[in-house]
VOPAGU-2260 file (C-alpha; in pm, 1 decimal, decimal comma):
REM VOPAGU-2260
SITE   aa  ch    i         X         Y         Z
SITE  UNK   A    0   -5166,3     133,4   -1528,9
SITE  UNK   A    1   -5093,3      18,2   -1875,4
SITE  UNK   A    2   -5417,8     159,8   -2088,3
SITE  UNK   A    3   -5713,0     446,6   -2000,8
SITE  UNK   A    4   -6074,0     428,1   -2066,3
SITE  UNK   A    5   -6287,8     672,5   -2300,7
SITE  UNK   A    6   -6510,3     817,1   -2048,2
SITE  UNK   A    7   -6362,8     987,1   -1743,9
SITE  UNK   A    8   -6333,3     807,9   -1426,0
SITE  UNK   A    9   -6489,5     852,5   -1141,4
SITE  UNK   A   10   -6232,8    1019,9    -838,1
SITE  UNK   A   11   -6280,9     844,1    -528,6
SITE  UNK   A   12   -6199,9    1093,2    -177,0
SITE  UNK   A   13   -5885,3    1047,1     -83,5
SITE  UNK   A   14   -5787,2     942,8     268,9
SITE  UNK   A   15   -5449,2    1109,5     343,2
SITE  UNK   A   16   -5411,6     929,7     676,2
SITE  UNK   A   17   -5416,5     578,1     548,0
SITE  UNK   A   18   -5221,9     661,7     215,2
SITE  UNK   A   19   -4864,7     504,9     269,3
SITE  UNK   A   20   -4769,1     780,3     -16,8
SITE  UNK   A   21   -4808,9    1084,9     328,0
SITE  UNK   A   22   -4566,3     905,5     586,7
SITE  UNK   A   23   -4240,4     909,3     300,5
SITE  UNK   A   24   -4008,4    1170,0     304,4
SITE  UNK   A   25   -4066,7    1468,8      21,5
SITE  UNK   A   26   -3751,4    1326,8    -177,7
SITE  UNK   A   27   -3883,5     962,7    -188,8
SITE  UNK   A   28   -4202,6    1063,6    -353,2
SITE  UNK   A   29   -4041,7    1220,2    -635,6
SITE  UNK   A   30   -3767,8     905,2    -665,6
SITE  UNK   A   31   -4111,8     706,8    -692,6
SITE  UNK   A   32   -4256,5     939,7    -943,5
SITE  UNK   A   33   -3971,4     892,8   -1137,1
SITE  UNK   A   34   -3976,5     525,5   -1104,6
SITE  UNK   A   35   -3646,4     502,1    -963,2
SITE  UNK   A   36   -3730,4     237,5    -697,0
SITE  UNK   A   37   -3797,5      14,1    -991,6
SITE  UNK   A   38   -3483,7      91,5   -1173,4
SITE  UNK   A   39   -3329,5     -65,3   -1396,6
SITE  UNK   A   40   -3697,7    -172,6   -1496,6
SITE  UNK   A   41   -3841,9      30,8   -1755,7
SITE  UNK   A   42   -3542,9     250,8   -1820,9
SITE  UNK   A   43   -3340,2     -34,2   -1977,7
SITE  UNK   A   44   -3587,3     -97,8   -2194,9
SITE  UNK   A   45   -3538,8     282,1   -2390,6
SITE  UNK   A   46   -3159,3     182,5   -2293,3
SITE  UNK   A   47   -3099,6     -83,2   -2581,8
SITE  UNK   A   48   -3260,4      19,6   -2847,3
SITE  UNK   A   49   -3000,4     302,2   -2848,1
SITE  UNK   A   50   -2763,1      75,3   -2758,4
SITE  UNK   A   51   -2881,7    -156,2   -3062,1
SITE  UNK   A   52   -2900,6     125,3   -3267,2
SITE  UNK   A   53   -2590,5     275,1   -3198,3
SITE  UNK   A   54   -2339,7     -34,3   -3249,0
SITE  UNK   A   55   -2542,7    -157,0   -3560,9
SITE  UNK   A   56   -2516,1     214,8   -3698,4
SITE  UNK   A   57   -2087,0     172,1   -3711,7
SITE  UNK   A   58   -2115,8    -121,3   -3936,4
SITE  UNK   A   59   -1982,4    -375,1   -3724,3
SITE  UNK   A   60   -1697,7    -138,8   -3673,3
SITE  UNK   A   61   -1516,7    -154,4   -3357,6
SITE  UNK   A   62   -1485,7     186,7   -3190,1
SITE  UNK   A   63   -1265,0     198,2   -2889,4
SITE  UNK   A   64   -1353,1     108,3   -2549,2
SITE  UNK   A   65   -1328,2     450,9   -2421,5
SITE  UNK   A   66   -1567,4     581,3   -2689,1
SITE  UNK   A   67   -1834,8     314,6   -2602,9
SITE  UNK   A   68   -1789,4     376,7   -2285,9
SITE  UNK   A   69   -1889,7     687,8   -2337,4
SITE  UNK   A   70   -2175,6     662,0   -2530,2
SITE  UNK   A   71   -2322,1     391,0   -2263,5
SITE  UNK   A   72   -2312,2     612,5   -2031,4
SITE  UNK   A   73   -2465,8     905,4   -2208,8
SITE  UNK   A   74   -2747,7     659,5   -2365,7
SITE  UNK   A   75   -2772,5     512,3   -2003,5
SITE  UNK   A   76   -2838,0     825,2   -1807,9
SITE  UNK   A   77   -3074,8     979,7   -2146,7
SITE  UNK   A   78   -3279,6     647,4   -2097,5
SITE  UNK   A   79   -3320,0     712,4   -1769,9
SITE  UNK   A   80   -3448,6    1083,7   -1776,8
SITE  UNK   A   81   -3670,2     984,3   -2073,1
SITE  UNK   A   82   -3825,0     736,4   -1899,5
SITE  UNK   A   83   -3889,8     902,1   -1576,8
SITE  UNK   A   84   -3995,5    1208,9   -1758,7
SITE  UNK   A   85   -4279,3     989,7   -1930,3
SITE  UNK   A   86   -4371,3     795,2   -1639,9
SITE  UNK   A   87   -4408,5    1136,1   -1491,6
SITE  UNK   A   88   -4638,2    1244,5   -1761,8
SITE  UNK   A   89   -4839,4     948,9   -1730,8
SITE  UNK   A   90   -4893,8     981,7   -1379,5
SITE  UNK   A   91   -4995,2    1341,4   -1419,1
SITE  UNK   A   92   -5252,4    1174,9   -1707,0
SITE  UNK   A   93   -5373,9     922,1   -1549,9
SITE  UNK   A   94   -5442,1     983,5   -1154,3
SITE  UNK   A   95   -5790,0     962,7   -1186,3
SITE  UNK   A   96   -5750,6     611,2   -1325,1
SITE  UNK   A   97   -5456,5     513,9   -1081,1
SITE  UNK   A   98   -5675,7     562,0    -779,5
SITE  UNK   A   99   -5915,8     263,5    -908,8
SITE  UNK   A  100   -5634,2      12,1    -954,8
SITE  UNK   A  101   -5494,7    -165,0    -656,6
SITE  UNK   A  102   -5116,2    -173,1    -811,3
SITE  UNK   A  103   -5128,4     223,1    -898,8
SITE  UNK   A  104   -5370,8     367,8    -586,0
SITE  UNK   A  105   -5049,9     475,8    -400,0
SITE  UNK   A  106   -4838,2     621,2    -663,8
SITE  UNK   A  107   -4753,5     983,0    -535,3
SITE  UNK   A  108   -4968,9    1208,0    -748,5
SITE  UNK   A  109   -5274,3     966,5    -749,4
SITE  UNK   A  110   -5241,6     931,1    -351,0
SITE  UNK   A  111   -5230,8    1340,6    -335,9
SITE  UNK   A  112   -4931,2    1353,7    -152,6
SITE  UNK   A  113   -4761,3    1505,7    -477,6
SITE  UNK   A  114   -4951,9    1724,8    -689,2
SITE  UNK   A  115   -5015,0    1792,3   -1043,4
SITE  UNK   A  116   -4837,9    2175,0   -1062,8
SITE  UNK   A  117   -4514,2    2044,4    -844,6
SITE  UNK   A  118   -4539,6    1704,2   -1071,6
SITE  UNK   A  119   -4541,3    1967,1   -1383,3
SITE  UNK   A  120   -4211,1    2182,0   -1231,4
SITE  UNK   A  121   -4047,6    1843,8   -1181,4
SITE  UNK   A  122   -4183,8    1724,6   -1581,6
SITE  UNK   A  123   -4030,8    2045,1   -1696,2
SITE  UNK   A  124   -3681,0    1973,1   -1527,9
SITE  UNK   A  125   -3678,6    1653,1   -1664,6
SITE  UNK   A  126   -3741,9    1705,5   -1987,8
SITE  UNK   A  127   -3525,2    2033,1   -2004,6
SITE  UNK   A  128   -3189,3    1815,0   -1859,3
SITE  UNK   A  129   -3229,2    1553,0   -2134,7
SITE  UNK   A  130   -3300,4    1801,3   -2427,6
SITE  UNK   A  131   -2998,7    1978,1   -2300,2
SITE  UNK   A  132   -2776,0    1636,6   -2337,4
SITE  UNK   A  133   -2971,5    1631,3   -2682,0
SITE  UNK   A  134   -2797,6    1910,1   -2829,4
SITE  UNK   A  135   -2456,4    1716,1   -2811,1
SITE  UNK   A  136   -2543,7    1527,0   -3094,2
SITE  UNK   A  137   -2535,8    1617,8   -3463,9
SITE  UNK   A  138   -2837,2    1837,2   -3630,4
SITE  UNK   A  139   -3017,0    1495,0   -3753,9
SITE  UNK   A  140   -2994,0    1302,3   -3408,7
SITE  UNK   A  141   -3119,2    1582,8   -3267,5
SITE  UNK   A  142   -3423,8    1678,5   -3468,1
SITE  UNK   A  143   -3487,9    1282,0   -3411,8
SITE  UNK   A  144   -3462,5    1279,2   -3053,2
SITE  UNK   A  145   -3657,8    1558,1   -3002,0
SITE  UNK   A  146   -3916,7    1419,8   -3183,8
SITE  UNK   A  147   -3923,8    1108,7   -2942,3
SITE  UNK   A  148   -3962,4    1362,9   -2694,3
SITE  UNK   A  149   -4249,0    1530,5   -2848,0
SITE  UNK   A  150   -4496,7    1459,0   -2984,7
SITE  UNK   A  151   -4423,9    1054,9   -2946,4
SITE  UNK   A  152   -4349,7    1003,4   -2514,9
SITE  UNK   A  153   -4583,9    1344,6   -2432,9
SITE  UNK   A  154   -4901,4    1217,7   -2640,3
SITE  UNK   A  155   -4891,2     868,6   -2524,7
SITE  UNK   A  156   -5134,6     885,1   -2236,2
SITE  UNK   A  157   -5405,7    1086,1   -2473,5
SITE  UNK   A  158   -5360,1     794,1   -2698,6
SITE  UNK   A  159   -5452,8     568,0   -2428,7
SITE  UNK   A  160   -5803,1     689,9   -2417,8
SITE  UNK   A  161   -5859,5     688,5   -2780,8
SITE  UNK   A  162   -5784,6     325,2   -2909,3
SITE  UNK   A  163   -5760,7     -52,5   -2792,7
SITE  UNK   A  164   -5391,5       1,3   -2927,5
SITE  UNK   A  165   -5179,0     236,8   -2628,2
SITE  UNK   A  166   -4921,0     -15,3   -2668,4
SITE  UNK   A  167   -4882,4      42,7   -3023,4
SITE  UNK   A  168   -4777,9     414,0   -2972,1
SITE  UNK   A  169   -4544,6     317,9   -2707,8
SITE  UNK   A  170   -4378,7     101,9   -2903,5
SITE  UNK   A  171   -4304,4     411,4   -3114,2
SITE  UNK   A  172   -4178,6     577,1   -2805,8
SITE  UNK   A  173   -3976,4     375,7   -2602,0
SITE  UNK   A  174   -3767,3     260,2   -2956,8
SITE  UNK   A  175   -3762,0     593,3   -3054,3
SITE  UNK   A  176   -3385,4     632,8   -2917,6
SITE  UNK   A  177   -3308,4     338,2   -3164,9
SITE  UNK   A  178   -3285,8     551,6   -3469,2
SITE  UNK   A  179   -3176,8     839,1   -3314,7
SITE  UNK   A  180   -2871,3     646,2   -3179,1
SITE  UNK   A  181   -2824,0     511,6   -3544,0
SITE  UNK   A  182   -2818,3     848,3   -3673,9
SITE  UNK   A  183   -2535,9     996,5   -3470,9
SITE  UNK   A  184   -2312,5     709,0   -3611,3
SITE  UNK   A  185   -2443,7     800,2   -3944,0
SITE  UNK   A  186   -2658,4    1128,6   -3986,9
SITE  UNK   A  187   -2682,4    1059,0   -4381,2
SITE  UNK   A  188   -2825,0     766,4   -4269,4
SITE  UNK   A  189   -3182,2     921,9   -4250,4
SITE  UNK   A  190   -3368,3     653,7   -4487,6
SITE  UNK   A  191   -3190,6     371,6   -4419,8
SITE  UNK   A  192   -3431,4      41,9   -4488,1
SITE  UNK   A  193   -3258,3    -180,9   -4199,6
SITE  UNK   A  194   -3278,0      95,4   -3924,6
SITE  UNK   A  195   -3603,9     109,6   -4002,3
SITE  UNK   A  196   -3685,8    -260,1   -3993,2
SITE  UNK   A  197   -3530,9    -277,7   -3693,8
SITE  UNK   A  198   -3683,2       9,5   -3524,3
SITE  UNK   A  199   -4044,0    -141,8   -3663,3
SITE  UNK   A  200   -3892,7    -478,4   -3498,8
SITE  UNK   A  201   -3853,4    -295,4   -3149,1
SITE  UNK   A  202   -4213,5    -170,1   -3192,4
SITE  UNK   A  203   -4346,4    -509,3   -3233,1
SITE  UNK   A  204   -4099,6    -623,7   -2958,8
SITE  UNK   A  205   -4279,2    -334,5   -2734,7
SITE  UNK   A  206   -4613,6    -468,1   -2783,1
SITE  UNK   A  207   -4517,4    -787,9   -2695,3
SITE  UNK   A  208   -4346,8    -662,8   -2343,7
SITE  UNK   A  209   -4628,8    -415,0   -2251,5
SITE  UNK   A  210   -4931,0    -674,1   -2311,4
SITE  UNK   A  211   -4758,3    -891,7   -2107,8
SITE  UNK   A  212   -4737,3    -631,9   -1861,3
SITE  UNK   A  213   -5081,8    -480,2   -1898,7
SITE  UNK   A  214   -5217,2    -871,3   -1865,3
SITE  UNK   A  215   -5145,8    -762,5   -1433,9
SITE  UNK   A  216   -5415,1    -548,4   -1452,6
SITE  UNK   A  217   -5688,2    -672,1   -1658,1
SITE  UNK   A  218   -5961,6    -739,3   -1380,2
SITE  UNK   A  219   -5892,8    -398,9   -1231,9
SITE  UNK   A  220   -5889,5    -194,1   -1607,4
SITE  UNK   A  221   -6227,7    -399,9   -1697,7
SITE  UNK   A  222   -6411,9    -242,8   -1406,9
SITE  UNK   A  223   -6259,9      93,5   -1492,3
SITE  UNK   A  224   -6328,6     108,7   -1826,8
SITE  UNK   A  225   -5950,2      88,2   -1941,8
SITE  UNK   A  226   -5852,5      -3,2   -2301,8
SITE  UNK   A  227   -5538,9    -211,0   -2352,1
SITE  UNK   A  228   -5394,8    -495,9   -2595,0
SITE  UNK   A  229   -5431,5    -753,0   -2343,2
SITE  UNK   A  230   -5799,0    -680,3   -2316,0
SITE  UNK   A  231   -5815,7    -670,8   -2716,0
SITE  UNK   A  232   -5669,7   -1002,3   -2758,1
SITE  UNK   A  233   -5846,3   -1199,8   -2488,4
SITE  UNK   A  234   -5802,5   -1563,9   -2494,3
SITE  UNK   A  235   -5551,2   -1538,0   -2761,9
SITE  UNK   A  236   -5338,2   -1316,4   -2628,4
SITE  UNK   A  237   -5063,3   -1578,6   -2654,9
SITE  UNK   A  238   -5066,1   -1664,0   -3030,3
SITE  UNK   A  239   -5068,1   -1312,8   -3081,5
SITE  UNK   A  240   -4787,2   -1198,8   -2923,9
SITE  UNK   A  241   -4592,9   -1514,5   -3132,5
SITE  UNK   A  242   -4651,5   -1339,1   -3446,6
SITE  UNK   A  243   -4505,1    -982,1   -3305,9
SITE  UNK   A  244   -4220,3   -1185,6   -3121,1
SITE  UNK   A  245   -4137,1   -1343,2   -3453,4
SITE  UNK   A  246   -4140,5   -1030,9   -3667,5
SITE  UNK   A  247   -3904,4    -861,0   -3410,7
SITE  UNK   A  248   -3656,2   -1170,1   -3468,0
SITE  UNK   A  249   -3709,7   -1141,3   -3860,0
SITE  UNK   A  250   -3593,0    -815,1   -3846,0
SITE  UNK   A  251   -3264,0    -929,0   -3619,6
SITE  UNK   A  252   -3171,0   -1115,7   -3888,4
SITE  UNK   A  253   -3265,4    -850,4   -4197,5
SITE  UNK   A  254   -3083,6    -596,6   -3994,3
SITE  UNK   A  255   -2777,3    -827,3   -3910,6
SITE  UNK   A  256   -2745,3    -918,0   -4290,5
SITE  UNK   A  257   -2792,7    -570,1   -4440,8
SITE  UNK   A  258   -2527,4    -413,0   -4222,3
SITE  UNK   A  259   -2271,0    -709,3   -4290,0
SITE  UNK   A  260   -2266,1    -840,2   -3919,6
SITE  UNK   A  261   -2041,7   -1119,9   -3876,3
SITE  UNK   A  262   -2148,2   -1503,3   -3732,7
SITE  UNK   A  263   -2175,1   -1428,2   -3362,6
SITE  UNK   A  264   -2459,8   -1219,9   -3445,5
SITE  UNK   A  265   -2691,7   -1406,5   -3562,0
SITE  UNK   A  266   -2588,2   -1729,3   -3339,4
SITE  UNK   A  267   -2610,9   -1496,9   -2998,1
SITE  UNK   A  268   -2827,2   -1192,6   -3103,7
SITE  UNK   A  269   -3114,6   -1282,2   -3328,5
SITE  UNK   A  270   -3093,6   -1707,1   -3218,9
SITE  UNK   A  271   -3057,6   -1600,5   -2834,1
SITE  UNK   A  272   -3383,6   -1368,6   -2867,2
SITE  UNK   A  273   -3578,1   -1628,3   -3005,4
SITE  UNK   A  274   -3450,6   -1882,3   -2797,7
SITE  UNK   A  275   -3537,4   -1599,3   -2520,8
SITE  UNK   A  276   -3905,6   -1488,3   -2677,4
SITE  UNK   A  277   -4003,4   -1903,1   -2730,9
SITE  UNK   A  278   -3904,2   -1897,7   -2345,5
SITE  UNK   A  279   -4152,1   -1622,7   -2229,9
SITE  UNK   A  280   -4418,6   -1727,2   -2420,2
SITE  UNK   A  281   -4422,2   -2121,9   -2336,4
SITE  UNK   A  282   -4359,5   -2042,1   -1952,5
SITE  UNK   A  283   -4633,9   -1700,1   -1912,1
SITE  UNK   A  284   -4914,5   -1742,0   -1697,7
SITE  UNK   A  285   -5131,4   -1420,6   -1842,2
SITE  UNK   A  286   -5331,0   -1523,6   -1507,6
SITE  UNK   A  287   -5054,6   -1464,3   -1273,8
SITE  UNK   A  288   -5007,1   -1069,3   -1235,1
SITE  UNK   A  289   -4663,0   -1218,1   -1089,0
SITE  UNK   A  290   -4529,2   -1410,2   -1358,0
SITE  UNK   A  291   -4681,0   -1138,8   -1613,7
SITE  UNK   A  292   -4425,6    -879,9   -1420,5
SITE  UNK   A  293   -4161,7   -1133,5   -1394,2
SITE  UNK   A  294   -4166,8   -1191,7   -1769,1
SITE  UNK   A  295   -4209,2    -817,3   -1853,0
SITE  UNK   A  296   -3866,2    -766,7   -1620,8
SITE  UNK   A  297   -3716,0   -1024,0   -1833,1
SITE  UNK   A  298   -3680,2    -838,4   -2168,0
SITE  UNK   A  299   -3441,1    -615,9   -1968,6
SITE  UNK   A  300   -3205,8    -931,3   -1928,8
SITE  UNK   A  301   -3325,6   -1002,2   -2356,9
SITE  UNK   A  302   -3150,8    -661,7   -2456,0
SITE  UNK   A  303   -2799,8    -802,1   -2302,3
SITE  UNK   A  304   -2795,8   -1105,1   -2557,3
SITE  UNK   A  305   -2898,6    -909,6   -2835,7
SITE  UNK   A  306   -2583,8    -648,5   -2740,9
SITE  UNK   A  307   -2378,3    -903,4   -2631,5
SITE  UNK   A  308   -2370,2   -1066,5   -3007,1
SITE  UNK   A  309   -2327,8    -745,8   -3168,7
SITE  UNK   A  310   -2027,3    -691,0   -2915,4
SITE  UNK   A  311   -1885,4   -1042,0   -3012,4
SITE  UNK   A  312   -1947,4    -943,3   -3395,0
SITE  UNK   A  313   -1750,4    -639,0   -3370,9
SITE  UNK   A  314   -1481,0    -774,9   -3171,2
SITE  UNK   A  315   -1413,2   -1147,4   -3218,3
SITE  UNK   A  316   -1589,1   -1157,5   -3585,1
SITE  UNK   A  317   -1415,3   -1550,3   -3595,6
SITE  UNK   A  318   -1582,2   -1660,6   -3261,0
SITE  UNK   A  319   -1745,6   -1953,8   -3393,5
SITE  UNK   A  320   -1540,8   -1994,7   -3724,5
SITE  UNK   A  321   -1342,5   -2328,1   -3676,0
């Protein structure tokens, strides 16, 4: 579930015979806990704002295909820890809350069939393989990454019951990975205005995803008491999310222009995602949990235009020069 309420819930019995979570195998629970039957969803969404962060941080300069290569893979596989190490977290958190929302109820730790300590061992190995991939970057990136890591991924579900805003500290979170990227193209970089922008412009872009996604859930989190952004902006939940769409796109372009990026990216990267964002908005049904998820899953497929016109800047820079 998206949000968590102030008081604590109550914790219904569990029934371990009609729990689907009992009749898996041990090693599908944990693949579940880790969110790995949903992949790429969710993972690709900590994926490129390092990727973002990482090809805006050389300048526009083109580094050879071996070397980005490389660093795809690395960000992909980092993404994917992070993220399953937070989901983990969350579903440690949040159990008592799961069990009173029909989408969550069977998630292995909130279903009993995993519990919290061997959810913790598996947290710890999570967390200690991606810190571990951490230390191959340069002192800065590292002290960055680590900070995504803690306090900014481990604290979200305690924010959760404290504000209306959850979404707000995840989009700290989950575009965390965008200046840390940045900075191992440029440690000296540390207070530089557009990677800043740009990683407020992710944050924005976050809260526009995850009250989309938390929209599913809104009958179920009113009867539990949950807190969320698409609770907090009701009826006008749609005008709303315009203004943080359009700040994300605004900071495309400030981005694009303060790091010299050539045509392509602004024609694919920041006039794709707004073309993409006008899109989501004019076609969401916030009353459809399946067209909420459907457009949440679609921001995956928004981070390929945005890298695909920073790829075209860096590599055909004359693409639409005639």
């Amino acid at each position: 579930m998206s949000a968590a309420a102030d008081s604590t819930p109550k914790t219904p019995l569990l029934n371990k015979q009609t729990s689907s979570a009992f009749s898996k195998p041990r090693w599908r629970l944990y693949w579940e806990l880790a969110r790995m039957h949903k992949f790429p969803s969710g993972s690709i969404l900590v994926f490129w704002p390092c990727i973002w962060g990482y090809l805006l941080g050389t300048r526009g300069n083109p580094s050879g295909v071996t070397t980005l290569a490389r660093y795809f893979i690395a960000f992909l596989i980092g993404s994917t820890l992070l993220h399953s190490a937070a989901c983990t977290i969350n579903d440690i958190c949040d159990r008592d809350f799961d069990r009173q929302v029909e989408r969550c109820k069977n998630r292995p730790i909130a279903s009993g069939a995993v519990t919290v300590f061997q959810a913790t061992v598996f947290l710890l190995l999570q967390v200690g393989i991606f810190v571990l991939m951490l230390t191959q970057a340069n002192r800065t990136a590292f002290l960055c990454g680590l900070f995504g890591v803690f306090p900014l991924h481990a604290f979200y579900p305690l924010m959760k019951r404290v504000t209306n805003w959850p979404q707000a500290w995840l989009g700290l979170a989950m575009n965390w990975g965008l200046p840390t990227a940045w900075l191992m193209t440029r440690p000296e970089d540390i207070n530089s205005v557009p990677m800043w922008a740009l990683t407020f412009g992710t944050f924005c872009w976050t809260i526009f995803y995850d009250t989309i996604y938390a929209c599913q859930d809104r009958k179920d989190d009113v009867e539990a008491g949950v807190k969320s952004t698409a609770l907090l902006f009701g009826a006008y939940v749609k005008p709303i999310l315009s203004l943080f769409g359009a700040v994300f796109v605004g900071t495309l372009a400030y981005a694009g222009i303060a790091t010299g990026m050539p045509q392509p990216y602004f024609i694919i990267s920041v006039g794709g995602c707004a073309l993409h964002m006008i899109w989501q908005l004019g076609t969401l049904d916030v009353d459809t949990p399946e067209d909420c998820c459907k457009k949440f899953n679609s921001n995956g497929d928004l981070g390929y235009i945005v890298a695909g016109g920073m790829l075209a800047a860096m590599y055909t820079p004359d693409l639409f020069v005639f």
